[in-house]
C-alpha positions in Angstrom: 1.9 24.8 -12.6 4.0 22.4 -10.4 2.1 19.0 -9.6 1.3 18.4 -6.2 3.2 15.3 -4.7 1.6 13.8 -1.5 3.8 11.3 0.9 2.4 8.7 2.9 4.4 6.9 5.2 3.7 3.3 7.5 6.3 1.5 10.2 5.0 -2.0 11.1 6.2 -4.5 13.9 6.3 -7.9 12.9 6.2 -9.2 16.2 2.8 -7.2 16.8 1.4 -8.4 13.2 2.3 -12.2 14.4 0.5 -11.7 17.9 -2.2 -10.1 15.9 -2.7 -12.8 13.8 -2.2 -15.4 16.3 -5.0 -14.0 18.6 -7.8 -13.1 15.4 -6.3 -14.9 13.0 -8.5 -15.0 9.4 -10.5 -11.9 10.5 -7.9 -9.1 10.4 -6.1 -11.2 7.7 -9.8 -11.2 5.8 -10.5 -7.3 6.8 -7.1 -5.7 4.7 -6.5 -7.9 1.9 -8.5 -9.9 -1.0 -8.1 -13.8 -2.1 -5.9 -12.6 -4.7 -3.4 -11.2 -2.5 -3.8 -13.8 0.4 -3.4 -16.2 -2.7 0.4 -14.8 -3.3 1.8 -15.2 0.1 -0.1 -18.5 0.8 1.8 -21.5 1.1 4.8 -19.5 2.1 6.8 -20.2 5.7 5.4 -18.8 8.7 7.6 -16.0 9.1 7.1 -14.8 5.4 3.6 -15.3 5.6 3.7 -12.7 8.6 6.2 -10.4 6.4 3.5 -10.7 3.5 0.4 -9.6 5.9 3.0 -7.2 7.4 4.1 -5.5 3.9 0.4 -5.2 2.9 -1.2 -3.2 6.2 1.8 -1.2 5.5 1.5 -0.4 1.6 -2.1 0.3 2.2 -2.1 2.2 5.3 0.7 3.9 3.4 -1.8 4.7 0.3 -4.7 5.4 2.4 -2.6 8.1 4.3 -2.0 10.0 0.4 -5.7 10.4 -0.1 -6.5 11.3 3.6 -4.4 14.5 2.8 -7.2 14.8 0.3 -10.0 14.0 2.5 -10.7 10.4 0.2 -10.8 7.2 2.9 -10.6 4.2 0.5 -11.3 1.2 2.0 -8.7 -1.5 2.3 -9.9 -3.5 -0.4 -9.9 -0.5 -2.9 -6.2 -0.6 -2.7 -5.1 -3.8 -4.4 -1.4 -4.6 -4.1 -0.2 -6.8 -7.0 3.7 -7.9 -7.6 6.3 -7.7 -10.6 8.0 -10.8 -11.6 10.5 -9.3 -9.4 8.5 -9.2 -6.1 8.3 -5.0 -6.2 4.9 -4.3 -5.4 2.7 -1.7 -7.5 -0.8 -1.2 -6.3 -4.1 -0.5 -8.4 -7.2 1.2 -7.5 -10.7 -0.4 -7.9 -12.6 2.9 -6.7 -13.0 5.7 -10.1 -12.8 8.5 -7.8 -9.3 7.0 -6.6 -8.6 5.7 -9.5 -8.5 9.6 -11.2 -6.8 11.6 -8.3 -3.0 10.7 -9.0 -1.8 10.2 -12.5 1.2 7.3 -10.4 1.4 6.1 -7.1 4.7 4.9 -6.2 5.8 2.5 -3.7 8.9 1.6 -1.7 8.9 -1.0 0.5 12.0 -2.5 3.2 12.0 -4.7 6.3 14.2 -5.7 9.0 14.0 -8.7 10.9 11.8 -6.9 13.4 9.8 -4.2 10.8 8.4 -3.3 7.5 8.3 0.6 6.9 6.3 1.4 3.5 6.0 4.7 1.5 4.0 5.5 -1.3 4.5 8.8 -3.5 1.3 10.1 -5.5 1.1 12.7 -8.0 -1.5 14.2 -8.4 -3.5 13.8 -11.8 -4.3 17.0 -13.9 -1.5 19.8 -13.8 -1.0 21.4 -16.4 3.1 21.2 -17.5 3.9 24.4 -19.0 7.4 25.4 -20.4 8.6 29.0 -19.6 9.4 30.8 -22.9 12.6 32.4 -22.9 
């Protein structure tokens, strides 16, 4: 049996993220991410501090929309987003039930100067991988 692959897919605005911010500020910022991932883009210019808040909302809202296709609505703090030495982000899961449902979740993640788009690739956990005998 094939395993199932599920898509999930998020296009941000940075401008909208920046008047979002400006106008709630800590709240929304507080609502989508933990201190650990705040504590990563911290410090940084203004416009990469935007890009950072930006690129999270969109790799979880990206991850969220793979286990809505299997009727799982992880909160955003479930989905942790951490970063290689490189800067690619990988994300980790801090609910079991999510944590079992894909064997990898992979992310790919670009911006503009006016948008981040995000798009993470789970496959699912559990098929079985069977050769056909010739």
């Amino acid at each position: 049996m094939n395993p199932k692959i599920y898509i999930g897919i998020d296009l941000i605005n940075l401008l909208k993220v920046k008047k979002t911010l400006n106008r709630c500020g800590d709240r929304f910022v507080n609502r989508i991410a933990t201190p650990a991932e705040l504590e990563y883009y911290r410090g940084k210019s203004e416009r990469r501090f935007v890009e950072g808040v930006a690129s999270l909302f969109a790799i979880k809202e990206a991850v969220k929309k793979i286990f809505l296709q299997n009727e799982l609505n992880p909160s955003w703090k479930h989905i942790q987003v951490f970063h290689h030495p490189s800067g690619k982000p990988w994300v980790a899961l801090s609910e079991k039930i999510l944590q079992q449902k894909f064997e990898n979740i992979s992310l790919s993640l670009s911006h503009t100067a006016e948008m981040v788009i995000a798009v993470a690739i789970g496959v699912e956990r559990g098929f079985e991988n069977t050769e056909v005998e010739q």
